[in-house]
N, CA, C and O atoms as a Tinker XYZ file with bonds, in Angstrom:
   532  protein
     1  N     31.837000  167.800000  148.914000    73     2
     2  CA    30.973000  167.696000  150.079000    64     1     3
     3  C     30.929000  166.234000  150.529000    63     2     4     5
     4  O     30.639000  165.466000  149.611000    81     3
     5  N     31.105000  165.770000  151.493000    73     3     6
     6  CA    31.229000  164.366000  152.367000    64     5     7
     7  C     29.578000  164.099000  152.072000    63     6     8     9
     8  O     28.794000  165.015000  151.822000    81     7
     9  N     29.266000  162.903000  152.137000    73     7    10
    10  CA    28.502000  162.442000  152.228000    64     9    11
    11  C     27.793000  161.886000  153.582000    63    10    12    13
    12  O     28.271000  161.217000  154.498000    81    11
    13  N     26.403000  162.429000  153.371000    73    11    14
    14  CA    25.316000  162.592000  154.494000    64    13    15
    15  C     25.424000  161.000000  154.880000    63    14    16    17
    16  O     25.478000  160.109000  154.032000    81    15
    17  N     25.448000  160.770000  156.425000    73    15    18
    18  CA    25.342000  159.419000  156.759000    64    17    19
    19  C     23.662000  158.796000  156.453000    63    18    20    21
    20  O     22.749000  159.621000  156.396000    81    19
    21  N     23.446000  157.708000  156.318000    73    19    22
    22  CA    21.925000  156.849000  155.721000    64    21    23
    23  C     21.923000  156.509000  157.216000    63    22    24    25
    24  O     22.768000  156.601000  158.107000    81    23
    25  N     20.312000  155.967000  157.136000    73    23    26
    26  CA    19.243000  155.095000  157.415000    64    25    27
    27  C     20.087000  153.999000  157.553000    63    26    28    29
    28  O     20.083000  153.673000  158.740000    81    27
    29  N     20.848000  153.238000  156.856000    73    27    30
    30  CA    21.166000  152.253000  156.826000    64    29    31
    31  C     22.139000  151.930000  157.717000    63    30    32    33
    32  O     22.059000  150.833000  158.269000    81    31
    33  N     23.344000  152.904000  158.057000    73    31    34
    34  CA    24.514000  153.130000  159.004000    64    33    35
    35  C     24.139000  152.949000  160.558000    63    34    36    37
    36  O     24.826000  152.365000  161.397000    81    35
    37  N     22.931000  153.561000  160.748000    73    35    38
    38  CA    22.687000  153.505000  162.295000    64    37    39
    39  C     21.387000  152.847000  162.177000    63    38    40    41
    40  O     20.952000  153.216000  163.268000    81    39
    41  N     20.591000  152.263000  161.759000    73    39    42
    42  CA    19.578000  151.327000  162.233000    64    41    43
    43  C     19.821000  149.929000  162.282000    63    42    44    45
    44  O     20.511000  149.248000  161.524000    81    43
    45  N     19.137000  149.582000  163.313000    73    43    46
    46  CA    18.996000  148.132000  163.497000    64    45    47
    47  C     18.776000  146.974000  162.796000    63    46    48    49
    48  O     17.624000  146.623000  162.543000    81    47
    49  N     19.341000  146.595000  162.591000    73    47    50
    50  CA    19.041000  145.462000  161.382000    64    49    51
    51  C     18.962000  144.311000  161.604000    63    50    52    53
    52  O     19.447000  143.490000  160.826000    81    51
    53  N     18.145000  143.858000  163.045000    73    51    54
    54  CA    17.711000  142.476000  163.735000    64    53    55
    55  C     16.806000  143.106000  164.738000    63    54    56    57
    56  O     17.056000  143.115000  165.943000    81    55
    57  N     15.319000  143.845000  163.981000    73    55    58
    58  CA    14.710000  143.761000  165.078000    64    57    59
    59  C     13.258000  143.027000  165.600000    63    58    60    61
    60  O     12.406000  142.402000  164.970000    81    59
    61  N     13.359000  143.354000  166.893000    73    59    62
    62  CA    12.486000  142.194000  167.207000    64    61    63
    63  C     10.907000  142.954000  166.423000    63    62    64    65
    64  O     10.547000  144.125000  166.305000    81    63
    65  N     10.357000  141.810000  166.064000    73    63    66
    66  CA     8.928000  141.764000  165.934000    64    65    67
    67  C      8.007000  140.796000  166.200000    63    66    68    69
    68  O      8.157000  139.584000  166.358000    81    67
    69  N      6.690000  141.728000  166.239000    73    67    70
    70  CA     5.879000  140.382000  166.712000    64    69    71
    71  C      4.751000  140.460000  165.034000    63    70    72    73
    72  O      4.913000  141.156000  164.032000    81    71
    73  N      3.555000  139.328000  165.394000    73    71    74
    74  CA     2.666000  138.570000  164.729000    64    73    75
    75  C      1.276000  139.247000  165.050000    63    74    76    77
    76  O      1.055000  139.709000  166.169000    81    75
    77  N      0.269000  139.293000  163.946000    73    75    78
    78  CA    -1.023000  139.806000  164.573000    64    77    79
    79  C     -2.027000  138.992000  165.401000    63    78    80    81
    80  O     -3.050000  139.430000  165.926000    81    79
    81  N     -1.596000  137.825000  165.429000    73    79    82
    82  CA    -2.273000  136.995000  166.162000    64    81    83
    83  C     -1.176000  136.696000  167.609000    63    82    84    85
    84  O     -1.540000  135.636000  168.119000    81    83
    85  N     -0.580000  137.001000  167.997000    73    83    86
    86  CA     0.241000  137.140000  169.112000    64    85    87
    87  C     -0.821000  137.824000  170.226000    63    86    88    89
    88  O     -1.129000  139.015000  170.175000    81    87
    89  N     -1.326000  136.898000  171.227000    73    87    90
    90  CA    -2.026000  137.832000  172.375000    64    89    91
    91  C     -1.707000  138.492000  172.971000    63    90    92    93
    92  O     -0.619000  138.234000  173.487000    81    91
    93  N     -2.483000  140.020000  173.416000    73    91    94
    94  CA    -1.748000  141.713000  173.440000    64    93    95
    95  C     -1.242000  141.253000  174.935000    63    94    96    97
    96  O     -0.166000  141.782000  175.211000    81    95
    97  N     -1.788000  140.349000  176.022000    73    95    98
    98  CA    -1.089000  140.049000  176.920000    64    97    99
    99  C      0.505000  139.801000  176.602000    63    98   100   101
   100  O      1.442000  140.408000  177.122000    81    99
   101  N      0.589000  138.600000  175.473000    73    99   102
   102  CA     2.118000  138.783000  175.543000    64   101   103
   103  C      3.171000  139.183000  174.849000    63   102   104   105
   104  O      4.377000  138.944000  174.900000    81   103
   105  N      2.188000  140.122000  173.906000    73   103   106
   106  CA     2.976000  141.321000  173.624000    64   105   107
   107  C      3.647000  142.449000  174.918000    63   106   108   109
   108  O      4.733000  142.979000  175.156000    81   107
   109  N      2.487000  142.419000  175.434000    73   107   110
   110  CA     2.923000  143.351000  176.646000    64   109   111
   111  C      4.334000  142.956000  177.318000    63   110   112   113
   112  O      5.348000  143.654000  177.277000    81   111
   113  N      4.200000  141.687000  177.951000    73   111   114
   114  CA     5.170000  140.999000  178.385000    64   113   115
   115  C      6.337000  140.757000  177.724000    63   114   116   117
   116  O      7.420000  140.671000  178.303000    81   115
   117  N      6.127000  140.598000  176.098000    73   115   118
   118  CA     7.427000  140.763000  175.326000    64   117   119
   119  C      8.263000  142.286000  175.131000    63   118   120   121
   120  O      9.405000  142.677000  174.888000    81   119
   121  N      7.332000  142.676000  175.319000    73   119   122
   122  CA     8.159000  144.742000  175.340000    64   121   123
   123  C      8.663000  144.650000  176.380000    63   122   124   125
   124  O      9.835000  145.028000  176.379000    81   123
   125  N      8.142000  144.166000  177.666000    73   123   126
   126  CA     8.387000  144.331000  178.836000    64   125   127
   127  C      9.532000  143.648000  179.286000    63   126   128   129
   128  O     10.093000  144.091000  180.287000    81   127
   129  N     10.198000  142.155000  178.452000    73   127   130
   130  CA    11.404000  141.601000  178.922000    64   129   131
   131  C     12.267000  141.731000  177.902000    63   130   132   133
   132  O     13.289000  141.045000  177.897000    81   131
   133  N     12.002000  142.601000  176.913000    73   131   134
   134  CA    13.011000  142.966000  175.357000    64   133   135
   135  C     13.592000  144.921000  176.105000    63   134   136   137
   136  O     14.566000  145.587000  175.755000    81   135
   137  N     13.054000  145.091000  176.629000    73   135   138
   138  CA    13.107000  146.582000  177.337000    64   137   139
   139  C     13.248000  147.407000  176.314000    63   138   140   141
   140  O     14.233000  148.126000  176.147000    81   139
   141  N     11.921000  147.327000  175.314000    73   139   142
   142  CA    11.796000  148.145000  173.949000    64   141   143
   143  C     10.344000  148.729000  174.423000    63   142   144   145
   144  O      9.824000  148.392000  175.486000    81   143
   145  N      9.755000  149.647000  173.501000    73   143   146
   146  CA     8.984000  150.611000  173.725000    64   145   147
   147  C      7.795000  150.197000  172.699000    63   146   148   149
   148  O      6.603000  150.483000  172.817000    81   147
   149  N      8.484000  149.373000  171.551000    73   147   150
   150  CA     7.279000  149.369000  170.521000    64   149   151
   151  C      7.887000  148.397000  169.888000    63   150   152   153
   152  O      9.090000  148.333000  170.140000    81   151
   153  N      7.345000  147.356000  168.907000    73   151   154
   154  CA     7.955000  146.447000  167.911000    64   153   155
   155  C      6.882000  146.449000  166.759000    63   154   156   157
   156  O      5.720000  146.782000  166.989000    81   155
   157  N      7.394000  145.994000  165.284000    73   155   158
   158  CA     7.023000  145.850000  164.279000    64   157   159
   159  C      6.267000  145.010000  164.515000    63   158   160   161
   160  O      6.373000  144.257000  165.483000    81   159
   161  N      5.050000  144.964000  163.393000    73   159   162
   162  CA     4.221000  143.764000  163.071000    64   161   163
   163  C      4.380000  143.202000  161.572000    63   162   164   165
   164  O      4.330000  143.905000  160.562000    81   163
   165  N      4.590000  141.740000  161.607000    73   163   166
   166  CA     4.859000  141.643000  160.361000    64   165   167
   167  C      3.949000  140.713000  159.842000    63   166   168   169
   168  O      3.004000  140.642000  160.628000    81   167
   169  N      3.783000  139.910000  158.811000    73   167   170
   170  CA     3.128000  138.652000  158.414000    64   169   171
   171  C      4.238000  137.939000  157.794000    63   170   172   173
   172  O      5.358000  138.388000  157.552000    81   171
   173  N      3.654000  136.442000  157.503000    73   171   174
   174  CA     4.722000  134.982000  157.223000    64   173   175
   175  C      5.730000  135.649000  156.529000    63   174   176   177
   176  O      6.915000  135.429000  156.781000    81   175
   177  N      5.184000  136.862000  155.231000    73   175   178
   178  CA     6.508000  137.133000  154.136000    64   177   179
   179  C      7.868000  138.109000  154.952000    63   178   180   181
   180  O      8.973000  138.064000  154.411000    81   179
   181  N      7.744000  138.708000  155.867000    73   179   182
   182  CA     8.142000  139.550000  156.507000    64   181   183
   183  C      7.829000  140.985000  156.276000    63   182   184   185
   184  O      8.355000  141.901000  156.908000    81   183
   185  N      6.538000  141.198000  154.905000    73   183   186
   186  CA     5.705000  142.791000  154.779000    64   185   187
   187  C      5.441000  143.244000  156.865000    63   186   188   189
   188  O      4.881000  142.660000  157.792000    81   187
   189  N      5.991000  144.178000  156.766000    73   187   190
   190  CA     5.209000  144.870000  157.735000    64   189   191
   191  C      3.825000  145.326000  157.461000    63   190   192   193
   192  O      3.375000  145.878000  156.458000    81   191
   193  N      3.100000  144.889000  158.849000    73   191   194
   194  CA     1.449000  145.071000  158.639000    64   193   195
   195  C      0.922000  146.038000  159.358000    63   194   196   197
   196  O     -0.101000  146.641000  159.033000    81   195
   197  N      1.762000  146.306000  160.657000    73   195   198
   198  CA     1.748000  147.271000  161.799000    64   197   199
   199  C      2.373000  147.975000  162.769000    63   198   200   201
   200  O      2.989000  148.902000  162.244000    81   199
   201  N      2.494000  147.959000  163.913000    73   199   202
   202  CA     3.064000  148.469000  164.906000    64   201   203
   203  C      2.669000  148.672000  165.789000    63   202   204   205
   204  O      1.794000  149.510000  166.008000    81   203
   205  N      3.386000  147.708000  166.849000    73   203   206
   206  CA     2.288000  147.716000  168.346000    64   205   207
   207  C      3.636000  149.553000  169.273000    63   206   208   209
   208  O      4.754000  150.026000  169.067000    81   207
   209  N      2.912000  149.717000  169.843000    73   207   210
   210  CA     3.684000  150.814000  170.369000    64   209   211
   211  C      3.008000  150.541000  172.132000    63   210   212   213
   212  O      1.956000  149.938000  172.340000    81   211
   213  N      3.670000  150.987000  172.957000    73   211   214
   214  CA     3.402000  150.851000  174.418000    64   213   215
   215  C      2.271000  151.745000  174.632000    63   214   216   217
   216  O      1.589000  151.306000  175.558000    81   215
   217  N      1.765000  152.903000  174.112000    73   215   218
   218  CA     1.182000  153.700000  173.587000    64   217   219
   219  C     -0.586000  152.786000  173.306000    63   218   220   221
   220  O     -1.696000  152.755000  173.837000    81   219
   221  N     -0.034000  152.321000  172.415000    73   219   222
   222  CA    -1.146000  151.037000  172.017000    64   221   223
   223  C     -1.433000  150.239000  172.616000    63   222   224   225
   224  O     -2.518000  149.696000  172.409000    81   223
   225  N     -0.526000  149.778000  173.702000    73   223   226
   226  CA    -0.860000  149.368000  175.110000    64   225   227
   227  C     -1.545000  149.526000  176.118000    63   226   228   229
   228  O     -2.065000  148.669000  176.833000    81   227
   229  N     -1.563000  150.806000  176.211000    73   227   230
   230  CA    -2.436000  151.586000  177.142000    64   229   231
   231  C     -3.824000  151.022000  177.337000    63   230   232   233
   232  O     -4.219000  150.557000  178.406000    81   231
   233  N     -4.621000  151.108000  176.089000    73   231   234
   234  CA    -5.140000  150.783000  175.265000    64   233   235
   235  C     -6.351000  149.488000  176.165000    63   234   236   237
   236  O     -7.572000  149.490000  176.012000    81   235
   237  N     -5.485000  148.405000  177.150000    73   235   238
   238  CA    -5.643000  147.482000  177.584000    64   237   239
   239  C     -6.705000  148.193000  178.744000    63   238   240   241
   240  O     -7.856000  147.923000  179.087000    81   239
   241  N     -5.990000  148.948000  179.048000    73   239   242
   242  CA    -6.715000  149.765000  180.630000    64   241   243
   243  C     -7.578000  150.195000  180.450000    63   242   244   245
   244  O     -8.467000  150.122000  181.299000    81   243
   245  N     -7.848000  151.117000  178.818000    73   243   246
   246  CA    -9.029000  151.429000  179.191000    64   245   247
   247  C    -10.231000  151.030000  178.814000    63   246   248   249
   248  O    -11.281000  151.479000  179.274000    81   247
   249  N    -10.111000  149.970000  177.765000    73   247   250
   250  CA   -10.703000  148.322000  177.593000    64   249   251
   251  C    -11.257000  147.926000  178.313000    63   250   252   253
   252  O    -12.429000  147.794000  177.959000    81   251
   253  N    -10.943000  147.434000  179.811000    73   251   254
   254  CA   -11.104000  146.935000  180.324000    64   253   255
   255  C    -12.481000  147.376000  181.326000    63   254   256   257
   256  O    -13.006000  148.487000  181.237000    81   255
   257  N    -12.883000  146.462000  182.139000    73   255   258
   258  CA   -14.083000  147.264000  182.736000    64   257   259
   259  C    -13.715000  146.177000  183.884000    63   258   260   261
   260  O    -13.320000  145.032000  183.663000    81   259
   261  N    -13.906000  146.721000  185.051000    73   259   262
   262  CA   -13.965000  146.168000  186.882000    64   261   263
   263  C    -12.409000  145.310000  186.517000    63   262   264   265
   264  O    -11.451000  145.796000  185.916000    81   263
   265  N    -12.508000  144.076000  187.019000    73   263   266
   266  CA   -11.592000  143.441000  187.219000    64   265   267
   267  C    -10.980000  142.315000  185.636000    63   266   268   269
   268  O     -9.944000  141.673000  185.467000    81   267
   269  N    -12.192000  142.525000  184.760000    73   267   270
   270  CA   -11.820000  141.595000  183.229000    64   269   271
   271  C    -10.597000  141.741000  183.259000    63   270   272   273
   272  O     -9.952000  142.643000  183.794000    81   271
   273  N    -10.124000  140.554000  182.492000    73   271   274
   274  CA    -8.698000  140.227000  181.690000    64   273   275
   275  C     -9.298000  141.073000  180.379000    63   274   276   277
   276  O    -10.359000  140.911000  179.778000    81   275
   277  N     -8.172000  142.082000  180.151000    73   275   278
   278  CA    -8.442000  142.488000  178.776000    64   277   279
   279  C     -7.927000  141.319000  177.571000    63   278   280   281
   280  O     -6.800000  140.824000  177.560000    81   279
   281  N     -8.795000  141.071000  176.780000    73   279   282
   282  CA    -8.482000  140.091000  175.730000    64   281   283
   283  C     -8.151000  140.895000  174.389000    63   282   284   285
   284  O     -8.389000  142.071000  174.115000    81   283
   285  N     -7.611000  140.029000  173.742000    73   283   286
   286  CA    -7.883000  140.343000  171.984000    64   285   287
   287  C     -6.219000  140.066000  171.903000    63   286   288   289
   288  O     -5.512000  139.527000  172.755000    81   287
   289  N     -5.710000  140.792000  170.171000    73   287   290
   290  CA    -4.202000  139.865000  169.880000    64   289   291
   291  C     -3.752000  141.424000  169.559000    63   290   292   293
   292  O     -4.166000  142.543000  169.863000    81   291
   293  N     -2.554000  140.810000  168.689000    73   291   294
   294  CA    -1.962000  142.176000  168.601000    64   293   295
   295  C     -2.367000  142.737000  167.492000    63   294   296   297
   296  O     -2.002000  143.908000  167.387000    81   295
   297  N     -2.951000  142.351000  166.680000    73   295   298
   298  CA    -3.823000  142.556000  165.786000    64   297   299
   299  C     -5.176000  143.776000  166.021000    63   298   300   301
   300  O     -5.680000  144.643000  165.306000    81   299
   301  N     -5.383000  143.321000  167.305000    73   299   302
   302  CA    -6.645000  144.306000  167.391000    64   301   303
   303  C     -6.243000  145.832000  168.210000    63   302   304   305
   304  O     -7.133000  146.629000  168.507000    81   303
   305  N     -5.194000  146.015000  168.427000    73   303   306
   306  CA    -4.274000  146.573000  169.036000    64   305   307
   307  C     -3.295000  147.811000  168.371000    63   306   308   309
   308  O     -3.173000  149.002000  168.658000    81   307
   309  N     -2.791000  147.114000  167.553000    73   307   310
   310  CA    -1.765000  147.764000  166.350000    64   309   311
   311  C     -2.017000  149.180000  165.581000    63   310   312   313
   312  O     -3.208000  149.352000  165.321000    81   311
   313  N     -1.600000  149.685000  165.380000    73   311   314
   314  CA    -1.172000  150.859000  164.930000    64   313   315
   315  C     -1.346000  150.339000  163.016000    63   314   316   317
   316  O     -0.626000  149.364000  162.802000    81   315
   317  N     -1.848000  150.643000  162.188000    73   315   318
   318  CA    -1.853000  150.454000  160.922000    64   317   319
   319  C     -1.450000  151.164000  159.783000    63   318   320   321
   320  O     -0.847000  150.809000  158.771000    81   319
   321  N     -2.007000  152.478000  160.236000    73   319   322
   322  CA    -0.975000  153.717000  159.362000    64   321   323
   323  C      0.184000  153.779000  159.918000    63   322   324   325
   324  O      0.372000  153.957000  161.122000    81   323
   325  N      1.090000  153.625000  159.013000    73   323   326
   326  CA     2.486000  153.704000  159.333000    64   325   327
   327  C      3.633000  154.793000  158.482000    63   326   328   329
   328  O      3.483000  155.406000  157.425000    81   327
   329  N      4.437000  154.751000  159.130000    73   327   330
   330  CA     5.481000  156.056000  158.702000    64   329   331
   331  C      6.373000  155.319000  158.554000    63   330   332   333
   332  O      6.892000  154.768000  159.524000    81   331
   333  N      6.800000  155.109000  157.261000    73   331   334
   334  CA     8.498000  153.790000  157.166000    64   333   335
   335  C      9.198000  154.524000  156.336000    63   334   336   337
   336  O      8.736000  155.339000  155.537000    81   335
   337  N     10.748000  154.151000  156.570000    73   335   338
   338  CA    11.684000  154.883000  156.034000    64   337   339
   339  C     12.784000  154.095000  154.889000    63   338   340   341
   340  O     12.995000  152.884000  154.951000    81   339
   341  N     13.199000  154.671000  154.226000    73   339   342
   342  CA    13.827000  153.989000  153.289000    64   341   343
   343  C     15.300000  153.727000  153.882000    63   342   344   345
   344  O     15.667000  154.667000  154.587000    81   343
   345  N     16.401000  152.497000  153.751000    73   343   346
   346  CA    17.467000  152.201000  154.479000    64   345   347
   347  C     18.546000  153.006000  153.550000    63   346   348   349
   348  O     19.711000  152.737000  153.844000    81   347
   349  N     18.387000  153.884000  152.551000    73   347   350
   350  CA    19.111000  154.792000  152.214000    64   349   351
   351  C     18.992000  156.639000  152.004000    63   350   352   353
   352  O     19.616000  157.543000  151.450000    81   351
   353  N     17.630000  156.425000  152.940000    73   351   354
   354  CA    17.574000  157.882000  153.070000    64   353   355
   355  C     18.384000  158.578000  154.185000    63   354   356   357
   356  O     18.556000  157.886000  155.188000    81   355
   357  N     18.973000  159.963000  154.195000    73   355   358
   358  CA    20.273000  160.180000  154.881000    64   357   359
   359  C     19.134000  160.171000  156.423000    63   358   360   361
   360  O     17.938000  160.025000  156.677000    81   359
   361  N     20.705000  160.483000  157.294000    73   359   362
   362  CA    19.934000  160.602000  158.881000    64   361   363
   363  C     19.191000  161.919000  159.161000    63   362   364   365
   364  O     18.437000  161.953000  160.134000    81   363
   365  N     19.352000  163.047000  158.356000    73   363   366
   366  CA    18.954000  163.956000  158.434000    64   365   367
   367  C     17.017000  163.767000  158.230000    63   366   368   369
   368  O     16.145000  163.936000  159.083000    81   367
   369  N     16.922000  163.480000  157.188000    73   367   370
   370  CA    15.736000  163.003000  156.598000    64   369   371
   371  C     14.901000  162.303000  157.696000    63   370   372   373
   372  O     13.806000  162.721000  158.070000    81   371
   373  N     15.456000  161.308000  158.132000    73   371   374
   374  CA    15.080000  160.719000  159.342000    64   373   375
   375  C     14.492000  161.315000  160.467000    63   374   376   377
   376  O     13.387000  161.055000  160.944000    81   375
   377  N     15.895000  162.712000  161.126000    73   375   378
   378  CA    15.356000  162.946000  162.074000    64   377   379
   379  C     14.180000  163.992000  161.969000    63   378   380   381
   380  O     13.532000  164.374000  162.943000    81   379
   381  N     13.965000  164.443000  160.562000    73   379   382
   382  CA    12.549000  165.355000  160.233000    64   381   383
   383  C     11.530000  164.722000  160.127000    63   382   384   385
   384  O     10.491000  165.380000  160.083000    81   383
   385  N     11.462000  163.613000  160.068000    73   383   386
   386  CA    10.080000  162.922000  160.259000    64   385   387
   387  C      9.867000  162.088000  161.440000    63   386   388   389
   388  O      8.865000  161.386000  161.576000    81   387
   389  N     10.885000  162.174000  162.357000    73   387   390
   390  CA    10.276000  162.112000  163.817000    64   389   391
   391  C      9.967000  163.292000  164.356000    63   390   392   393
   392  O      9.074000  163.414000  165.194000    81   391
   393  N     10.741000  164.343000  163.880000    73   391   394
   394  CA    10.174000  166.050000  164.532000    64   393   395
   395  C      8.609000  165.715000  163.818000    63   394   396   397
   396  O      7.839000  165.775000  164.777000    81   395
   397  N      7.927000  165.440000  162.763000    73   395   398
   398  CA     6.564000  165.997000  162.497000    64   397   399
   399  C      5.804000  164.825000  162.657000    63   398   400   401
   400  O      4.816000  164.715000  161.930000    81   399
   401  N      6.151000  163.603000  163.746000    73   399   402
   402  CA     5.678000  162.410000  163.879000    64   401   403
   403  C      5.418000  162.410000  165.643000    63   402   404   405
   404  O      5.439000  163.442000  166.314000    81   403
   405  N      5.238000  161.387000  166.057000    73   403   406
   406  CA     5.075000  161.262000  167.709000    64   405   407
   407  C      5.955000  160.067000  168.239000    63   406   408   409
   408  O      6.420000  159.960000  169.374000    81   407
   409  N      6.113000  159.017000  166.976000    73   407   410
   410  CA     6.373000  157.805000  167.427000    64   409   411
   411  C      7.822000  157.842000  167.489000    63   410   412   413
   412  O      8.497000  158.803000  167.121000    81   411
   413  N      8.359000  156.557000  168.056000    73   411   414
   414  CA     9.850000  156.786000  169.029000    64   413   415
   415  C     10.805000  155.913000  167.768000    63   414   416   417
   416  O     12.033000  155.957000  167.703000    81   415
   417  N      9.887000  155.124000  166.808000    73   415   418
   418  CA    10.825000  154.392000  165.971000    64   417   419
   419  C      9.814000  154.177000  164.779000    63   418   420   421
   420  O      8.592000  154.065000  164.879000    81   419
   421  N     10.748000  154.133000  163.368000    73   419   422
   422  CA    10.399000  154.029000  162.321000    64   421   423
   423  C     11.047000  152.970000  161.757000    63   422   424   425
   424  O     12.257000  152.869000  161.556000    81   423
   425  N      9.674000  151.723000  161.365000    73   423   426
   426  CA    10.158000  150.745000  160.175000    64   425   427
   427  C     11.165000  151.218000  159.525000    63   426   428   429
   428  O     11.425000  152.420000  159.459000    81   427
   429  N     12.009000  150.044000  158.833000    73   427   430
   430  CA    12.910000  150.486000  157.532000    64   429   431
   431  C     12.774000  149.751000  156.794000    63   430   432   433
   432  O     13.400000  148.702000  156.942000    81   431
   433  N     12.041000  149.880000  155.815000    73   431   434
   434  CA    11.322000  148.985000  154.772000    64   433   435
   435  C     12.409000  148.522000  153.423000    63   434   436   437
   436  O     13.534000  149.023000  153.423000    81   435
   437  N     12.138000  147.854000  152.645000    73   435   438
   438  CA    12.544000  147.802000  151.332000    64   437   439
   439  C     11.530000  147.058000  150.491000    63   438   440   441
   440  O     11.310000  145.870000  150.726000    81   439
   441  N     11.068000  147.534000  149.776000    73   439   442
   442  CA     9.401000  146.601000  148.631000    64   441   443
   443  C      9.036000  146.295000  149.514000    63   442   444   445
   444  O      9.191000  145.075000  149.556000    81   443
   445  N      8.433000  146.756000  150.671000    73   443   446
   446  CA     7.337000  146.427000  151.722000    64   445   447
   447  C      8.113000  145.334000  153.012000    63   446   448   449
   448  O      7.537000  145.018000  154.053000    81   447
   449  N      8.942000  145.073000  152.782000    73   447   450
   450  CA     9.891000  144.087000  153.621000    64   449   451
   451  C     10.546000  144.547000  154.788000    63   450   452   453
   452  O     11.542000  145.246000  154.605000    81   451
   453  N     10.248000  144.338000  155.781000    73   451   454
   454  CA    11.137000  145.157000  156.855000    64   453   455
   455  C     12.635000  144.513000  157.102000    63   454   456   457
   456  O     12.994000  143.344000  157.240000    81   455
   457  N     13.244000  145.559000  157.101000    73   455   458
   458  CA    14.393000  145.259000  156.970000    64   457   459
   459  C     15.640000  146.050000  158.294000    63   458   460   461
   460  O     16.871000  146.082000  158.301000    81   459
   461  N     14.722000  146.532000  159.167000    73   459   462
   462  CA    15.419000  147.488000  160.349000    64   461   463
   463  C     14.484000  148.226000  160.693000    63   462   464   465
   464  O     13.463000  148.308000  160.011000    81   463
   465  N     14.702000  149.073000  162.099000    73   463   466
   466  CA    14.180000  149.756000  162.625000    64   465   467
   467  C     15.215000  151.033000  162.922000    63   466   468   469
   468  O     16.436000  151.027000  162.763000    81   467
   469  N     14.491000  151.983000  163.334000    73   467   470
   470  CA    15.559000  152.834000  163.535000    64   469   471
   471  C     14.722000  153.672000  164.474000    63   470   472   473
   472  O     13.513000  153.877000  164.366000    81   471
   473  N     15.844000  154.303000  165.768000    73   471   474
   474  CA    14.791000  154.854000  166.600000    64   473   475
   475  C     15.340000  156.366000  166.748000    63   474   476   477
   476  O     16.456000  156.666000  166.323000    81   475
   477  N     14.518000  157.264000  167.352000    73   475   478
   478  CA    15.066000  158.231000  167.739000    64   477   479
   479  C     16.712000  158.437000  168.619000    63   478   480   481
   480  O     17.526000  159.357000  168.538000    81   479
   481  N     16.732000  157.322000  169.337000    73   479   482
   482  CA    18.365000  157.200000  170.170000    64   481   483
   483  C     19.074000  156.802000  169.330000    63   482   484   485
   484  O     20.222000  156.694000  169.762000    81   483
   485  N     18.930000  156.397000  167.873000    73   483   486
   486  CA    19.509000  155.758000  166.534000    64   485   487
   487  C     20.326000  157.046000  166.433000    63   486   488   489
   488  O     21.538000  157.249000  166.509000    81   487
   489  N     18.920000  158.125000  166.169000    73   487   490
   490  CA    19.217000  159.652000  165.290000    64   489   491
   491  C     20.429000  160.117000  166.694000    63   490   492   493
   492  O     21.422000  160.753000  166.339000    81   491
   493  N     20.286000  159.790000  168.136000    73   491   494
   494  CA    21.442000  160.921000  168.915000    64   493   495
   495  C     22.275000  160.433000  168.405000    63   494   496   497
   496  O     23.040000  161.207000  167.829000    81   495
   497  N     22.631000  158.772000  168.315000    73   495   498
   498  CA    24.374000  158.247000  168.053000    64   497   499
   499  C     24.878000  158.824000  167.007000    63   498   500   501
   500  O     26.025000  159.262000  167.094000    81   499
   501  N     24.087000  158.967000  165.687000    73   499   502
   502  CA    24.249000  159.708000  164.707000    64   501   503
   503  C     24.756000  161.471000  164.759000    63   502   504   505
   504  O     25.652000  161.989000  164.092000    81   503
   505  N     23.865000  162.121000  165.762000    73   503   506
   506  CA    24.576000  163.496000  166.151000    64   505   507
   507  C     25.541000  163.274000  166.609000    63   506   508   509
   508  O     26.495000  163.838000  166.074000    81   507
   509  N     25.822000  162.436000  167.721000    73   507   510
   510  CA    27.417000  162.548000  168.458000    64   509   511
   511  C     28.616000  162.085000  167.328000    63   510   512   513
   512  O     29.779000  162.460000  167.183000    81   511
   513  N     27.963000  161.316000  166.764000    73   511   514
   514  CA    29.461000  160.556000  165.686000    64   513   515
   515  C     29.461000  161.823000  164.759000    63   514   516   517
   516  O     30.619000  162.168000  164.521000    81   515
   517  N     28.681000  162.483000  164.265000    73   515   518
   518  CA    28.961000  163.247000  163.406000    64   517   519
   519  C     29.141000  164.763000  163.505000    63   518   520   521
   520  O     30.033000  165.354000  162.896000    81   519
   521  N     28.242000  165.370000  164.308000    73   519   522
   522  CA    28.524000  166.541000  164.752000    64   521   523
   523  C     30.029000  167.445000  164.971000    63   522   524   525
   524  O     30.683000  166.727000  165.728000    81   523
   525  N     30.512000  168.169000  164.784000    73   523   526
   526  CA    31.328000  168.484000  165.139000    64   525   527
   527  C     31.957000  169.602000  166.581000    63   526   528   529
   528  O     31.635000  170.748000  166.893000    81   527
   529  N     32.603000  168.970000  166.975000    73   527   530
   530  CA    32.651000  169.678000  168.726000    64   529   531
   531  C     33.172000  171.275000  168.815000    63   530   532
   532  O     33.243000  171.842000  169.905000    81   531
């Protein structure tokens, strides 16, 4: 039997993240000129701490009241329970815990260390390369 392609084959392994003290203004603005949907949160060691999602963005609007600047960082913002994946669990594995999840991308951790991301358009390249026609 061939072996199931990993986590590791199709995820990203330079992705962007931000800081919890990063203000959610320019977080916003950083999703917004990276043309990503969500980025990791990490601290100095590179442990992931969170996950801002556009989702979590929203967030700003309804914060806000009349014309205020919504304030606060990305910290107050973030997503904290998290769903992370191991960089050698197969792609299959993967794409079952975005079917029973909502979010568009999953950390790829190692001893708490982020080490990639991997998104749902990760899991199609993975069907097309492998699937058979």
């Amino acid at each position: 039997m061939a072996k199931l392609p990993s986590v590791r084959e199709y995820m990203d392994t330079r992705p962007l993240n931000l800081r919890t003290d990063t203000p959610i203004l320019d977080a916003v603005d950083f999703l917004l000129e990276n043309h990503i949907t969500g980025a990791p949160v990490v601290d100095d060691e590179g442990q992931i701490v969170g996950l801002l999602s556009e989702k979590d963005c929203l967030r700003l609007i309804a914060r806000g009241v009349g014309a205020d600047t919504p304030k606060g960082s990305v910290g107050d913002f973030m997503a904290t329970e998290l769903s992370t994946i191991d960089p050698d669990m197969n792609i299959y594995f993967a794409a079952g815990v975005f079917l029973s999840h909502t979010m568009r991308r999953l950390p790829v951790v190692d001893k708490g260390k982020l080490i990639g991301v991997i998104t749902r358009f990760d899991i199609l390249r993975a069907i097309h390369n492998g699937l058979p026609r």
